[in-house]
C-alpha atoms as a printed R data frame, in Angstrom:
   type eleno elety resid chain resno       x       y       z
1  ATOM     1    CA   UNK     A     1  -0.244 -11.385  30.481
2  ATOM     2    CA   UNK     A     2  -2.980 -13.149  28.466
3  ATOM     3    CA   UNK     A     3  -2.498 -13.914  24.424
4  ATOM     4    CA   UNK     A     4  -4.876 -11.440  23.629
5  ATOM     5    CA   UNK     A     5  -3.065  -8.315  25.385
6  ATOM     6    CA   UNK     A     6   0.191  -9.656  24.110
7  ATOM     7    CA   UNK     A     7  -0.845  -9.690  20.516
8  ATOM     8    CA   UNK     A     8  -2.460  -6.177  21.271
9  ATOM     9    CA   UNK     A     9   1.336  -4.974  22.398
10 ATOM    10    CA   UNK     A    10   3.165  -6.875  19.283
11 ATOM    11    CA   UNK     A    11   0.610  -4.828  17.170
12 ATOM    12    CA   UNK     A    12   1.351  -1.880  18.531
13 ATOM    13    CA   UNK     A    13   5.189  -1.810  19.060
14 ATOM    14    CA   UNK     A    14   5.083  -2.961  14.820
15 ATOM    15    CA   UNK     A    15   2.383  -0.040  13.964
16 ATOM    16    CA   UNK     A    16   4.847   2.317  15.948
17 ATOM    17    CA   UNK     A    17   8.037   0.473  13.904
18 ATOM    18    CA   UNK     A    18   9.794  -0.235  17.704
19 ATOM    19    CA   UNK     A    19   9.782  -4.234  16.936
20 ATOM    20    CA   UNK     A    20  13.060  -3.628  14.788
21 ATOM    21    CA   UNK     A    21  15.545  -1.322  14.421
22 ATOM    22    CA   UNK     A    22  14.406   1.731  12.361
23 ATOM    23    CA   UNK     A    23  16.786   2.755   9.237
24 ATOM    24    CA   UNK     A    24  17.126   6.654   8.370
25 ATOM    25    CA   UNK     A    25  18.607   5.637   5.093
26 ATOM    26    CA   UNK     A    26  15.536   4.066   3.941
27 ATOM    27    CA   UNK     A    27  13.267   5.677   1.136
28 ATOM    28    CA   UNK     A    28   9.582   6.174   1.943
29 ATOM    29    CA   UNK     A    29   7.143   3.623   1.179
30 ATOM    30    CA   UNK     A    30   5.313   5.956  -1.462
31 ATOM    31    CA   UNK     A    31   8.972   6.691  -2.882
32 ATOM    32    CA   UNK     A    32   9.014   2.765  -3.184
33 ATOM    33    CA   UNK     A    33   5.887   2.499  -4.732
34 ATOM    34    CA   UNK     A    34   6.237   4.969  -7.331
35 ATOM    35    CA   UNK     A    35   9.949   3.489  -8.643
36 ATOM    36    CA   UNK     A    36   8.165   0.163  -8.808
37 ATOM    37    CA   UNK     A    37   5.280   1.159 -11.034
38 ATOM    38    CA   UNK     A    38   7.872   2.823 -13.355
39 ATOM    39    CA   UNK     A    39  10.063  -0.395 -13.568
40 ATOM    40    CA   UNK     A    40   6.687  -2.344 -14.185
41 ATOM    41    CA   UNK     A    41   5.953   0.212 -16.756
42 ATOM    42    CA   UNK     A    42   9.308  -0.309 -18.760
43 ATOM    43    CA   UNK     A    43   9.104  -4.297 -18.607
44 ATOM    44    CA   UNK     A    44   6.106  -3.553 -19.817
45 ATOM    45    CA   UNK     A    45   7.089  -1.700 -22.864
46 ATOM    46    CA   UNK     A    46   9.843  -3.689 -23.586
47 ATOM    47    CA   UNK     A    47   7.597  -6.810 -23.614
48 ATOM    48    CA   UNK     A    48   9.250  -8.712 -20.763
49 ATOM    49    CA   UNK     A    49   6.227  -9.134 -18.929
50 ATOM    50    CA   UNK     A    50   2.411  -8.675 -19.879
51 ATOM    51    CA   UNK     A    51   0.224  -6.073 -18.221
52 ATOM    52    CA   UNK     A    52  -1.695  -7.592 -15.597
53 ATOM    53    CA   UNK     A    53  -5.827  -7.754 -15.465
54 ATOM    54    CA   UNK     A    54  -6.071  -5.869 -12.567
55 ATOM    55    CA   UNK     A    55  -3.653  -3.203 -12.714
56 ATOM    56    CA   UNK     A    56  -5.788  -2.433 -15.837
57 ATOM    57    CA   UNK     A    57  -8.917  -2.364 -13.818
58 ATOM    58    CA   UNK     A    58  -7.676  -0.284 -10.790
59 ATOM    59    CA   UNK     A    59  -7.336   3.643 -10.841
60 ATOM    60    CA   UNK     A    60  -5.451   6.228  -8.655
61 ATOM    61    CA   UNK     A    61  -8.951   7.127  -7.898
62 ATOM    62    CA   UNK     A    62 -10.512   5.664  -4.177
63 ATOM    63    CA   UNK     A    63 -13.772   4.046  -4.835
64 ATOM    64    CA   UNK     A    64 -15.548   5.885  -2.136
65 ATOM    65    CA   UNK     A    65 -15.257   8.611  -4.132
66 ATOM    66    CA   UNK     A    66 -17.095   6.838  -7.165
67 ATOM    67    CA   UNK     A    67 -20.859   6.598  -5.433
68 ATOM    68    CA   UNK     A    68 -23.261   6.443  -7.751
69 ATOM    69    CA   UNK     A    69 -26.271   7.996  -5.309
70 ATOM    70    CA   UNK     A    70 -26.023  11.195  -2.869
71 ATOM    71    CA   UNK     A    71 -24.652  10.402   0.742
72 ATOM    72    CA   UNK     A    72 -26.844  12.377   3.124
73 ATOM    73    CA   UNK     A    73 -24.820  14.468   5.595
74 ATOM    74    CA   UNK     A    74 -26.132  14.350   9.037
């Protein structure tokens, strides 16, 4: 088998989470996400850490959906 096949099957045993054993226990990734931004929040408030430039400048919002000009449809 050539590198380039075997880094094509190491990508896709990760993408399909076979490369390690798979906990049930775990929380989802957005579950994850979403207790993190409301710890940062609190430090935040409490002054233990500064809000950070770009969190400021990011929104919820994707930026494809933010075009400026009409996209024709074809």
């Amino acid at each position: 088998m050539d590198t380039k096949k075997l880094r094509q099957k190491i990508l896709d045993l990760a993408i399909h989470g076979k490369l390690v054993p798979q906990d049930l226990n775990d929380e989802s990734a957005s579950v994850l996400l979403e207790r993190i931004k409301a710890e940062k929040e609190r430090l935040i408030k409490e002054g233990k850490i500064k809000k950070s430039k770009k969190s400021a400048k990011t929104s919820d919002t994707p930026h494809y959906e933010q075009v400026p000009f009409e996209i024709p449809n074809y």
